[in-house]
C-alpha positions in Angstrom: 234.0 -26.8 16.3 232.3 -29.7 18.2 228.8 -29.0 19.1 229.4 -30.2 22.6 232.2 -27.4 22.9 229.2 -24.5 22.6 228.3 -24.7 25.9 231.8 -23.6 26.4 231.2 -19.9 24.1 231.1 -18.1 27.4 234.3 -19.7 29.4 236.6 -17.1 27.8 235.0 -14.2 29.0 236.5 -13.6 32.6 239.9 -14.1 30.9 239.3 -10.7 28.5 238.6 -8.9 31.7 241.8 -9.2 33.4 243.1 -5.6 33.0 240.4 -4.6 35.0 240.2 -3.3 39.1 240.3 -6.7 41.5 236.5 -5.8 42.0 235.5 -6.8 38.4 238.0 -9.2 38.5 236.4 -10.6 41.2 233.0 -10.5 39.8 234.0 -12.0 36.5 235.1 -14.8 39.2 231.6 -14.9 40.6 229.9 -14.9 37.4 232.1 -17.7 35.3 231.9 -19.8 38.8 228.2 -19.5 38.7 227.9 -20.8 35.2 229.7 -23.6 35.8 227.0 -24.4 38.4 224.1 -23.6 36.5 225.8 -26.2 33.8 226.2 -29.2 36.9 222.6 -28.0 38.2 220.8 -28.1 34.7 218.6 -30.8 35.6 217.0 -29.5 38.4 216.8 -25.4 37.7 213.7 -23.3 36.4 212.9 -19.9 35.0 211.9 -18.5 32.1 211.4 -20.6 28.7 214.2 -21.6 26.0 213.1 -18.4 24.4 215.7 -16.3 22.1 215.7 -12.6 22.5 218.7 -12.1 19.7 219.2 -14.1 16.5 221.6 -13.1 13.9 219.1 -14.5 11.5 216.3 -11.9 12.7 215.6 -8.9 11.2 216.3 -5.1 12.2 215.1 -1.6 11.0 216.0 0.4 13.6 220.5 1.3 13.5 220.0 2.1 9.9 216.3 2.8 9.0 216.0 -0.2 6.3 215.8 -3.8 6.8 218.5 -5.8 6.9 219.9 -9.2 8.8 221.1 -8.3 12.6 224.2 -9.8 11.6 224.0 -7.4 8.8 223.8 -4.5 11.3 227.2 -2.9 11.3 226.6 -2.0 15.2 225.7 -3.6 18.5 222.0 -4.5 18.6 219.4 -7.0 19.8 215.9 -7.6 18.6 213.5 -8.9 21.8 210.5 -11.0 19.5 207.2 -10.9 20.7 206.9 -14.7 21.3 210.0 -14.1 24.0 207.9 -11.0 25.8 204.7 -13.5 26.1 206.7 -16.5 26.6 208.5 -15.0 29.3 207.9 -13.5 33.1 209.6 -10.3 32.5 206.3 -8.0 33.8 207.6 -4.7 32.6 209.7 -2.9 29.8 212.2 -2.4 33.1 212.7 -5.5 33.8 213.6 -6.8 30.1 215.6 -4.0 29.2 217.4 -4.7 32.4 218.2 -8.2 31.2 220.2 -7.1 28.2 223.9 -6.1 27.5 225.1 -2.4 28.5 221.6 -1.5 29.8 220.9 -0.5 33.9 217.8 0.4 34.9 217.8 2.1 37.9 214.1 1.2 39.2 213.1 -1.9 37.5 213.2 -4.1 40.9 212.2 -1.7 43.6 208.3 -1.2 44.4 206.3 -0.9 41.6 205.5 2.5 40.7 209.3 3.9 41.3 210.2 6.9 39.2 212.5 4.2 36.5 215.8 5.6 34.6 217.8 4.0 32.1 221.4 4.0 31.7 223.2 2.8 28.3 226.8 2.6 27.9 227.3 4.7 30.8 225.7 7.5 29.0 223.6 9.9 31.1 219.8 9.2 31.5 218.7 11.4 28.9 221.2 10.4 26.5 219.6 7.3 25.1 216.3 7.5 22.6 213.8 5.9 23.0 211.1 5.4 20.2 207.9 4.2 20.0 207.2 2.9 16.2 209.9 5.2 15.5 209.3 8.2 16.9 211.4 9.7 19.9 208.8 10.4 23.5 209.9 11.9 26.1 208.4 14.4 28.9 209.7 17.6 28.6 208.1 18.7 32.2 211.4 16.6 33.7 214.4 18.1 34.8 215.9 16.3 32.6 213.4 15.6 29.5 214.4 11.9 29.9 211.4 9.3 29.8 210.2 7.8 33.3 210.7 3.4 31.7 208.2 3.1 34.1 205.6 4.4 32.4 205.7 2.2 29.6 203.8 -1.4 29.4 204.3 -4.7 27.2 201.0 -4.1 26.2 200.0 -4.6 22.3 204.0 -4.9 21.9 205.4 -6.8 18.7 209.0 -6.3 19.6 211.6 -4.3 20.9 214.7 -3.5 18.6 217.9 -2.4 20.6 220.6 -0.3 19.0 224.0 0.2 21.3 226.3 2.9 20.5 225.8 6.8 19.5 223.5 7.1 16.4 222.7 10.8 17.1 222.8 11.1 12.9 220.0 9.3 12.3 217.9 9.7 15.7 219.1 13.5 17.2 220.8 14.6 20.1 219.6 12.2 22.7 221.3 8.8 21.3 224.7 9.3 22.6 223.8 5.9 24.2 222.3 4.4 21.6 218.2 3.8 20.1 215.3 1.9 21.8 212.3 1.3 19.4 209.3 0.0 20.8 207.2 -1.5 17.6 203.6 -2.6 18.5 201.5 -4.7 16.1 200.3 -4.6 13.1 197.8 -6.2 10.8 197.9 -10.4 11.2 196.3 -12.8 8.6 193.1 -12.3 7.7 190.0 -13.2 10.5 189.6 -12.2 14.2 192.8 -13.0 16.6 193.1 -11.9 20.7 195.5 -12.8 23.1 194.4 -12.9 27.0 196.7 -13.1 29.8 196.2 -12.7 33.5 199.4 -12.9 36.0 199.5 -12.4 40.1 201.6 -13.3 42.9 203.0 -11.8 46.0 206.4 -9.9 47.4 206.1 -11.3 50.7 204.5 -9.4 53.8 201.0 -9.6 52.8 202.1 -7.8 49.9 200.0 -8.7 46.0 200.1 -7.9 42.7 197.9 -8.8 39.7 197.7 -7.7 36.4 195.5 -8.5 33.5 196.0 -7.8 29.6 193.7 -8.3 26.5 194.3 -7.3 23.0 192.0 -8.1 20.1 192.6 -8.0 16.0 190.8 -7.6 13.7 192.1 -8.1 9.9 190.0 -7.7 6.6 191.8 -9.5 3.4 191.9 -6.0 1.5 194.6 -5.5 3.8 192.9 -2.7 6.7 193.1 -4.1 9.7 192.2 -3.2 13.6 193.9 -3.9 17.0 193.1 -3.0 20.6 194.6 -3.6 24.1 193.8 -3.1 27.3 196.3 -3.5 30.2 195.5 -3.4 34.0 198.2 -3.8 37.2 197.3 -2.9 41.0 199.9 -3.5 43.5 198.6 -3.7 47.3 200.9 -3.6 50.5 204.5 -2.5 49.6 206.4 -0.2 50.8 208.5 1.9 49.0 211.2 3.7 51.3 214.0 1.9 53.7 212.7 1.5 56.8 215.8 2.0 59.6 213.8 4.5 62.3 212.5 1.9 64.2 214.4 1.3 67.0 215.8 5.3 67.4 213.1 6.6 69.4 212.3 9.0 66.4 208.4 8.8 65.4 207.3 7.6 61.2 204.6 6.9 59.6 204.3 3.2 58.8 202.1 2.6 55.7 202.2 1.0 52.5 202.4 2.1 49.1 200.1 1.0 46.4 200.1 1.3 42.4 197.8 1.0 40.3 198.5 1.1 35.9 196.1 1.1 33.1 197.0 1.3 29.8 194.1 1.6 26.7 195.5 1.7 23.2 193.9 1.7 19.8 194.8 0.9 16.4 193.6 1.2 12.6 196.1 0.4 9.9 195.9 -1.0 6.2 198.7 -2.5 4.2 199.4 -4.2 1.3 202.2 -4.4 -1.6 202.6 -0.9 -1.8 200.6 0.9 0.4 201.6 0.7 4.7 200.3 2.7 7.0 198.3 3.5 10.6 197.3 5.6 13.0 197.4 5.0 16.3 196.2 6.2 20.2 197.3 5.2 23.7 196.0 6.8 26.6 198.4 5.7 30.1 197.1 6.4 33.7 198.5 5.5 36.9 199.3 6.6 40.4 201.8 5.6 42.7 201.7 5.8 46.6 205.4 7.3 46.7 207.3 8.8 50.3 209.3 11.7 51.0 212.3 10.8 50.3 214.9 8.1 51.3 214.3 6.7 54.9 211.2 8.6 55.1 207.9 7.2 55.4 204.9 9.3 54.3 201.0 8.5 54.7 199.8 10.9 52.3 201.9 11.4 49.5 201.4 9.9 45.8 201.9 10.7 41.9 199.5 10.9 39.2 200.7 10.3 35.5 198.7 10.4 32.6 199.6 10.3 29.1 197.5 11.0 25.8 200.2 10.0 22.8 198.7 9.5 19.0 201.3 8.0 16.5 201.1 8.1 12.6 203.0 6.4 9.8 201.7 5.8 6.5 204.4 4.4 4.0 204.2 3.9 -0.2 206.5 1.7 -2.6 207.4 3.8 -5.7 209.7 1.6 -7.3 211.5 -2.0 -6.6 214.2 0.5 -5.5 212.3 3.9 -3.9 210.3 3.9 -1.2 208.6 7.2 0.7 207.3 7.5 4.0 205.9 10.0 6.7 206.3 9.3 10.6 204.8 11.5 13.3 203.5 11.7 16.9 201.6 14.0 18.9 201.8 13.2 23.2 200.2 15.3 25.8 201.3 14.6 30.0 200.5 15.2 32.8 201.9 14.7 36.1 200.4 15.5 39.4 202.9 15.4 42.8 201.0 16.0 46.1 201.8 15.7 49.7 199.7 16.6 52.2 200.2 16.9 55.8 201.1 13.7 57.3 200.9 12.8 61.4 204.1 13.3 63.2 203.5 11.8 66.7 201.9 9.0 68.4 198.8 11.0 69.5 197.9 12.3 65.9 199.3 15.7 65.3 200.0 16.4 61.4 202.6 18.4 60.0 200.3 21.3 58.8 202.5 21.3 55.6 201.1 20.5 51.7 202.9 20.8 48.6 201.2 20.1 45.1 202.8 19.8 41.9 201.2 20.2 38.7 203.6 19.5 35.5 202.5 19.3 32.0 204.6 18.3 28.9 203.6 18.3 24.7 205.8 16.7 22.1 205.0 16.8 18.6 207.1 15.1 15.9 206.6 15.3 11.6 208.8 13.7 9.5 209.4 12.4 6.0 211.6 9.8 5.0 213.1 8.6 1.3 214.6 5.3 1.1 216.8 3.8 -2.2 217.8 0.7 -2.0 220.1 -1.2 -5.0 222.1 -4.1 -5.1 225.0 -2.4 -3.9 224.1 1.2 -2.9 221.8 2.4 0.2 220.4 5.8 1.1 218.2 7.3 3.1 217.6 10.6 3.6 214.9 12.6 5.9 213.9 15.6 7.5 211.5 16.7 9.8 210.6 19.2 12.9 210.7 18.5 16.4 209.0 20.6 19.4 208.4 20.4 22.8 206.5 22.9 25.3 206.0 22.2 29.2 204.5 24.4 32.0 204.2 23.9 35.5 202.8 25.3 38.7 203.7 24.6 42.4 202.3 25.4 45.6 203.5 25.3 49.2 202.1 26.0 52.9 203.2 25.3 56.1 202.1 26.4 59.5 204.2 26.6 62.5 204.9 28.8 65.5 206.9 31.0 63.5 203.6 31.6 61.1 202.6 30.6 58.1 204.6 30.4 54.8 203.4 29.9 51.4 205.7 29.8 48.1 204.0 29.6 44.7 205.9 28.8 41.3 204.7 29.5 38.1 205.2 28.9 34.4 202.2 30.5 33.0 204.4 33.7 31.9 207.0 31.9 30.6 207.5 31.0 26.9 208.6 27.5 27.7 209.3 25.8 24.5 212.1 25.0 22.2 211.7 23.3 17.8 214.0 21.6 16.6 214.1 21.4 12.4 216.5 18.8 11.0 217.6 16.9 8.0 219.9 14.0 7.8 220.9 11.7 4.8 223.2 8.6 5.1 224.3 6.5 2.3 226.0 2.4 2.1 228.5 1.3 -0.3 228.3 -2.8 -0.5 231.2 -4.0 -2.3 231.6 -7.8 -2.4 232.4 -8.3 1.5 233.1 -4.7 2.3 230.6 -1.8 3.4 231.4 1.6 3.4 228.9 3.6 5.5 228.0 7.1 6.0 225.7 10.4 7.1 225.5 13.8 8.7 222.4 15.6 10.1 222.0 19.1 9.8 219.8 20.6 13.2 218.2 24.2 13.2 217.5 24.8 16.9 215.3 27.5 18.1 217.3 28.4 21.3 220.9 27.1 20.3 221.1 27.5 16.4 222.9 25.1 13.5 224.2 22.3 14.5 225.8 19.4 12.2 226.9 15.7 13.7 228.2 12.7 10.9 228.7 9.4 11.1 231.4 7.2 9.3 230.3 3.3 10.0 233.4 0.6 7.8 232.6 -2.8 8.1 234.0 -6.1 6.9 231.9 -9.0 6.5 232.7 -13.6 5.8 232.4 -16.9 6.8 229.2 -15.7 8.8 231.5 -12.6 10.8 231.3 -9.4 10.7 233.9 -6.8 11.6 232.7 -2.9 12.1 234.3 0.3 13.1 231.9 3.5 13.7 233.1 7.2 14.7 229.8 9.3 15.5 229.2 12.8 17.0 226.2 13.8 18.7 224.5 17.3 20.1 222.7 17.2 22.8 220.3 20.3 23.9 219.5 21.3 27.3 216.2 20.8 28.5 213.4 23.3 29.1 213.5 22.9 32.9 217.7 23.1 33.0 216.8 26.6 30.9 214.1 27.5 32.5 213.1 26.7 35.9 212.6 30.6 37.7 212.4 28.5 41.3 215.1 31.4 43.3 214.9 30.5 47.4 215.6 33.1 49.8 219.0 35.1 49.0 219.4 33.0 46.1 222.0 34.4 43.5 220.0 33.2 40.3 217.6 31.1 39.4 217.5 27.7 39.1 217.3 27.7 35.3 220.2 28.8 33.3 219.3 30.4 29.4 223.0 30.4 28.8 223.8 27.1 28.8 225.1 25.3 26.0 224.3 21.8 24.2 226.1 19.0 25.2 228.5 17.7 22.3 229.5 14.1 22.3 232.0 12.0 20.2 231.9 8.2 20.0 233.9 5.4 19.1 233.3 1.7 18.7 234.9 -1.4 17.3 233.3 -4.7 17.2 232.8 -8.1 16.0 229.7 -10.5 15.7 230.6 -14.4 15.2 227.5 -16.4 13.9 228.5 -20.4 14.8 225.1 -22.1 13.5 221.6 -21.2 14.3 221.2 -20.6 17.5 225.0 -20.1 18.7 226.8 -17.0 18.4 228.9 -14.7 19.8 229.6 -10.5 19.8 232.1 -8.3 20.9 232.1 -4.4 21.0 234.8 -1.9 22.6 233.4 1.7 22.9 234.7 5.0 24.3 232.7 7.8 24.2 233.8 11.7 25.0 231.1 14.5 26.1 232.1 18.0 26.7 229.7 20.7 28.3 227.9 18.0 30.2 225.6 19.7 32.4 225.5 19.8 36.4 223.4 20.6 38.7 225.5 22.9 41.4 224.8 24.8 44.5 226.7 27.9 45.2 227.8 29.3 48.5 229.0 32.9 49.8 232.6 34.1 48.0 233.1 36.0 51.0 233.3 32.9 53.6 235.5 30.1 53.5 234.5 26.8 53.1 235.4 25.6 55.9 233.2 28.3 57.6 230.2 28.2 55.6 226.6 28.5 57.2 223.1 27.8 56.5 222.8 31.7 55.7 225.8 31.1 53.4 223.9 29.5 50.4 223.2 31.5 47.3 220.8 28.7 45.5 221.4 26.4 43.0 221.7 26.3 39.4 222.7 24.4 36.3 225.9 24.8 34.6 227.9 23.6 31.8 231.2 22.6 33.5 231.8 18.9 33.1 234.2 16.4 30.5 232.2 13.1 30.8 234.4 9.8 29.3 233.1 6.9 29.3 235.5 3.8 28.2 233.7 0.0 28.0 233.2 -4.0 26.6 230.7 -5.6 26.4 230.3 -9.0 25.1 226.9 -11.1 24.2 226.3 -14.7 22.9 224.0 -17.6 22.7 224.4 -21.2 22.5 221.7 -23.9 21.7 223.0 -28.4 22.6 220.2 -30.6 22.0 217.7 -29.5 24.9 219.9 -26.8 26.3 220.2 -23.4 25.7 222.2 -20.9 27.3 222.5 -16.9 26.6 224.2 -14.1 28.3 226.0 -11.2 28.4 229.0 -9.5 30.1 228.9 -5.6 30.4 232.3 -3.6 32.2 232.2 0.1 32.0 234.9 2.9 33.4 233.6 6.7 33.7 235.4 9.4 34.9 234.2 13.0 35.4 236.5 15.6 34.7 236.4 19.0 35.9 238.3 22.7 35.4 237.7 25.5 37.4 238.3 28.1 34.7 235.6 26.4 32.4 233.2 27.9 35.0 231.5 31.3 33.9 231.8 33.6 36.8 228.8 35.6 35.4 226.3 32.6 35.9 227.7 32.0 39.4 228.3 35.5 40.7 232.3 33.9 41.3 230.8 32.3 44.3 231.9 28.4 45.8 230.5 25.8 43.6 229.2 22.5 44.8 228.6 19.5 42.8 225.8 18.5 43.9 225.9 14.5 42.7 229.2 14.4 44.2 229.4 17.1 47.0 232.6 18.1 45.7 233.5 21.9 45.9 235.1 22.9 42.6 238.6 24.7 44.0 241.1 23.6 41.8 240.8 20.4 39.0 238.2 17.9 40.0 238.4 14.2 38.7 235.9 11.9 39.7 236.3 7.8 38.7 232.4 7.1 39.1 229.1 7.6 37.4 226.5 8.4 39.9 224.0 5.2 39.8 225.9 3.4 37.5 227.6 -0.3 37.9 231.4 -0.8 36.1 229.9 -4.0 36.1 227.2 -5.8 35.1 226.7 -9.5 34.1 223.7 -11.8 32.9 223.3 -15.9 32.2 220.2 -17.8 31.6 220.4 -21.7 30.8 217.2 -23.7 30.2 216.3 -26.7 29.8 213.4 -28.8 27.9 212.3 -31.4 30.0 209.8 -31.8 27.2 209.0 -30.3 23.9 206.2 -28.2 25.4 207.7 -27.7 28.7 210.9 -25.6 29.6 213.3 -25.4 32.9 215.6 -23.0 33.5 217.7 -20.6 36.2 218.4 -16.7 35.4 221.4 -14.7 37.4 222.1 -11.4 37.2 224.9 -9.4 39.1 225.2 -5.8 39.2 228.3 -4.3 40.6 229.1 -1.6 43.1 228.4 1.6 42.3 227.3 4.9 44.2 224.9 6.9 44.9 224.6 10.6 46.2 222.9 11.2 49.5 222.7 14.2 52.6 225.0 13.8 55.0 224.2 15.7 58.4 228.1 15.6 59.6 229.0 17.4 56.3 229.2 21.5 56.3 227.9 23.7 55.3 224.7 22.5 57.2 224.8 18.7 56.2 225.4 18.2 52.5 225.3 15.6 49.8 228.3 12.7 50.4 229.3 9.7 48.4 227.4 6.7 49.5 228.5 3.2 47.7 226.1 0.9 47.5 226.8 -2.7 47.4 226.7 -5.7 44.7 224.3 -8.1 44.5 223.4 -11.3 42.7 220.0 -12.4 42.0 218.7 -15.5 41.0 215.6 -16.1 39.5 213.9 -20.1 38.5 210.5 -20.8 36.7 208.7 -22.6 34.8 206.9 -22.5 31.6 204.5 -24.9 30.0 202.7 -24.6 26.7 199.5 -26.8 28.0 198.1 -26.8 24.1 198.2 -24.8 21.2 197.6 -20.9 22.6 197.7 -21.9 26.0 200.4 -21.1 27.9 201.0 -21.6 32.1 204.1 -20.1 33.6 205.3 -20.0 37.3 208.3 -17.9 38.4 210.3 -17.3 42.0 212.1 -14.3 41.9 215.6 -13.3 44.0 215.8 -16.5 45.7 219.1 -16.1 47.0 219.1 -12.4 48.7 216.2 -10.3 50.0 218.0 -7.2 50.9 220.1 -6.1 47.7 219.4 -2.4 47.1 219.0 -0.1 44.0 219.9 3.1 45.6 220.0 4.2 48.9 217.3 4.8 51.2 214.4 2.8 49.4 213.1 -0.9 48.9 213.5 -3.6 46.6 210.9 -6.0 46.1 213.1 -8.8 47.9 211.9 -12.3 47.4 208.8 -12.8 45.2 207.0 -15.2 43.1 204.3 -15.2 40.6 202.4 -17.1 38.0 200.9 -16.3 34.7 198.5 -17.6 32.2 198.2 -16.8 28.8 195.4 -17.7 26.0 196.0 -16.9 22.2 194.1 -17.1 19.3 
């Protein structure tokens, strides 16, 4: 292949979409027409520096637990370097996940602050892992026990390994979607090194952000070895909910909605030929100036979060071919939601209402971990325990002309925690050009019992391609506040948790292909499909006795979580890279299709009392087979391109797009019965594009400038709140 005909990797992507609706079509349209632009334009666009976030030559532990050559890895995956995270403008984990293949992050571009979930392969929010130095965090006190992305920083980060696909085998329950491993340093060569960066800028309206990072290490040559970071952000003037009261004659209260983020973390390690190991501690505090709701404005509202997580890993080489190592974590949250009474009218009058919040979460992770590795056999094998506990209390007063009303929930009684004891052990076969692949994990739940999941991972590798096949099955526990929630309103059937549901059981299925052209130039391919059954929902129920059609506020009978859903979840996605004298250009093409499906008589009539049941992402009564084509919050379609350009060796131009396709989200809908309910709202595509600059002044110094969504200032990320609409920033980076 000419190396002029690179540039060219990505011109046969629309055509592998065309069994898709007219509305990918049409954005695979969009997205080929705008790289054919950014290809004329090369000489005069700007963004983020020539910087590669995936190379087939790089190394990844992560989809297999030993190291091995990404185009090695018989899965999907991507490695993010830390010279790409300093290099680049990306100013949260958010945003760079966001930038990669099959990952939406709902959150990343709204206000600073926003409550941030991640969506991978379609698979639900707390379906995908995520790991710091290899061990899973979460926070337990959520509905949901996913991880809020926003809570993580870039801070003391040496690089981010990315691992599509279900690997529930070798990670647990929560990687239907796949593994995210957040690795932070370790030891460097011997003598004192830091790294100081300091980045601000605006989002237009008077709004300003400006953030601040230092990290320091410290390495002796016996090997021990000591890092620090601190990380500072404050965002001023923003605000955070969609603004459309203004000319209805209806009073709100106009104010803005800071953020402020400081993250301390500490680190002593020693490693040298045999011995590898650290301990760690990161303490995260922030607040966020948050509103009540979509479209409504609130002057005294905000979220607290704090963090306390301590990490371990110490490692020892007992052979050429064994190796043994323990993992573990400890994390204690905290999460404070208040809202006190905010003015109602023009002449100062407050709503005499205050609600408080006060939800705590622990996590605490062991585990031990044996690796052989020979020329042509692999294993690894593990086990470990898992456990979780949250509480939390809420309080709320009003006062009206009716009285006052007070409502207090709490979890002090309850024995809210769950353990999880598991093994796992998963072997490779090399022969010549063909690996044979696989593992099972056995799970000992203390709420849900045994559980077993396998994994059976062919591949085919030559002439720098590798073929794979992988068939996985995953189990997936309900969380602690699904089970156990006792919030019951008035005339409320049940409560809100349900003890009898079951774990979510998934299958998975993936074929791909990786294609490595030259350094610098290659291309992947992956097909998935991926099958859960018992997918939880979260339902209302309403009277047996009326009607639908006739149903009244007095009707309801609370809300609850139930195990009724068949979640599929069918999808492509295809990556690549491709490096022509000064020009570089990388990308990746995501389409997804997922359908909920369903059947009335899966519904157990003892947890609903047989009364109407109301999806309540959907607002679908179930009353005979229900079959929904959307995922709540998730684009079928998703596509990103960035070309740069080195004007010199130490100074790089280029142009990022991104476009994210239509997708819906649930909202109230006063014109729907009972008394308003939840409706479908789509909300609309958009395309964003970013251009920068970046400009290594000297050796360690580093200057970047960055204009952000130049093109459209009023996309949205769901409905009813800001985005951060146009913005620009710079950044300025000293290493030693």
């Amino acid at each position: 292949m000419s190396r002029w005909a690179y540039p060219c990797l990505f011109s046969f992507l629309p055509e592998l979409m065309v069994f898709t609706t007219w509305q990918t079509q049409n954005a695979v349209r969009k997205f080929y027409k705008l790289i054919l632009t950014l290809n004329a334009c090369s000489h005069l666009v700007v963004a983020q520096d020539s910087l590669k976030t995936t190379m087939l030559d790089e190394v990844v532990t992560t989809a297999t637990r030993y190291d091995q050559m990404l185009i090695e890895a018989p899965r999907s995956a991507a490695v993010i370097s830390n010279d790409f995270i300093r290099k680049s403008s990306f100013s949260s984990v958010g945003e760079l996940l966001s930038s990669q293949g099959s990952i939406y992050v709902v959150g990343a571009y709204q206000t600073p602050g926003s409550s941030q979930s991640l969506f991978m392969r379609g698979a639900n929010s707390n379906q995908t892992a995520v790991l710091i130095d290899g061990v899973r965090i979460t926070d337990p006190s959520s509905p949901n026990a996913a991880i809020d992305i926003n809570e993580l920083s870039l801070t003391d980060v040496d690089r981010i390994e990315i691992i599509r696909g279900s690997h529930s085998t070798l990670y647990g329950g929560a990687a239907v979607g796949g593994v995210i491993n957040i690795i932070t340093k370790r030891g460097h060569n011997p003598g004192f090194h830091g790294d100081v960066s300091l980045s601000g800028g605006t989002f237009g309206n008077s709004s300003s952000v400006l953030s601040q990072n230092v990290s320091a290490n410290y390495t002796l040559k016996s090997g021990i070895y000591f890092t620090g970071s601190l990380f500072n952000q404050n965002v001023n003037g923003l605000n955070a909910s969609l603004d459309t009261l203004t000319d209805t004659g209806v009073y709100h209260t106009a104010d803005k909605d800071d953020f402020e983020k400081t993250d301390a973390y500490v680190k002593a390690g020693f490693k040298n030929n045999l011995w590898n190991g650290f301990v760690s501690y990161k303490r995260t505090d922030q607040r966020a100036d948050i509103d009540d709701g979509a479209y409504n404005d609130d002057d005294n509202a905000y979220l607290d979060f704090k963090r306390n997580l301590v990490n371990y890993q110490l490692s020892y080489q007992l052979t050429d071919d064994w190796r043994i190592a323990g993992v573990g974590s400890w994390s204690d949250s905290k999460r404070l939601s208040l809202n006190d009474s905010s003015i109602v009218d023009e002449i100062g009058n407050y709503d005499a209402t205050f609600i408080n919040g006060l939800y705590r979460g622990k996590i605490n992770t062991n585990e031990l971990q044996l690796n052989y590795h020979h020329q042509r056999f692999i294993a690894v094998a593990g086990g470990g325990r898992y456990g979780e506990d949250m509480n939390f209390n809420t309080f709320y007063f009003s006062r009206s002309v009716f009285g006052e009303f007070t409502s207090i929930v709490n979890y002090d009684t309850l024995d809210t925690s769950a353990s999880t004891n598991y093994a796992f052990g998963h072997v490779t076969l090399k022969l010549d050009h063909f690996n044979f692949a696989v593992g099972t994990r056995w799970s000992d739940h203390s709420l849900f019992g045994n559980h077993w999941t396998f994994e059976a991972n062919p591949s085919y590798y030559f002439s720098n391609t590798h073929l794979y096949a992988s068939l996985s099955t995953g189990f997936n526990p309900a969380s602690l506040y699904q089970l156990y929630d006792p919030s019951q309103g008035f005339n409320a059937y049940t409560t809100r948790g349900n003890r009898n549901l079951k774990p979510e059981e998934s299958m998975s299925l993936e074929l791909g292909i990786k294609k490595e052209f030259k350094p610098g130039s290659y291309v992947t391919f992956s097909a998935f499909r991926t099958e859960t059954k018992n997918s939880i929902e979260y339902v209302y129920l309403w009277n047996k006795n009326t009607a639908i059609e006739e149903l009244t506020f007095s009707d309801n009978m609370g809300d609850t979580y139930l195990n009724i859903a068949r979640q599929v979840v069918n999808g492509l996605e295809i990556e690549g890279s491709t490096e022509v004298d000064k020009f570089q250009l990388r990308g990746n093409v995501t389409w997804i299709e997922g359908t909920i499906s369903i059947d009335p008589s899966d519904i157990n009539t003892q947890q609903t009392g047989g009364h109407h049941v109301q999806l309540f992402n959907y607002g679908t009564f179930v009353t005979g087979d229900v079959n929904v084509d959307k995922l709540v919050r998730r684009p079928s379609f998703m596509a990103y391109a960035e070309l740069s350009y080195k004007l010199r060796t130490n100074l790089t131009m280029s142009a990022a797009y991104r476009y994210t396709g239509s997708r819906f989200d649930s909202g109230y809908d006063e014109t729907l019965g009972p008394y308003g309910a939840l409706n479908q709202f789509e909300v609309e595509y958009y395309d964003l594009i970013d251009i920068g600059l970046n400009w290594e002044v000297s050796k360690g110094f580093m200057l970047g400038v960055k204009v952000e969504n130049i093109l459209d200032e009023s996309y949205r990320e769901i409905i009813g709140f800001q985005t951060r609409g146009r913005s620009a920033t710079a950044k300025l980076n000293f290493r030693w």
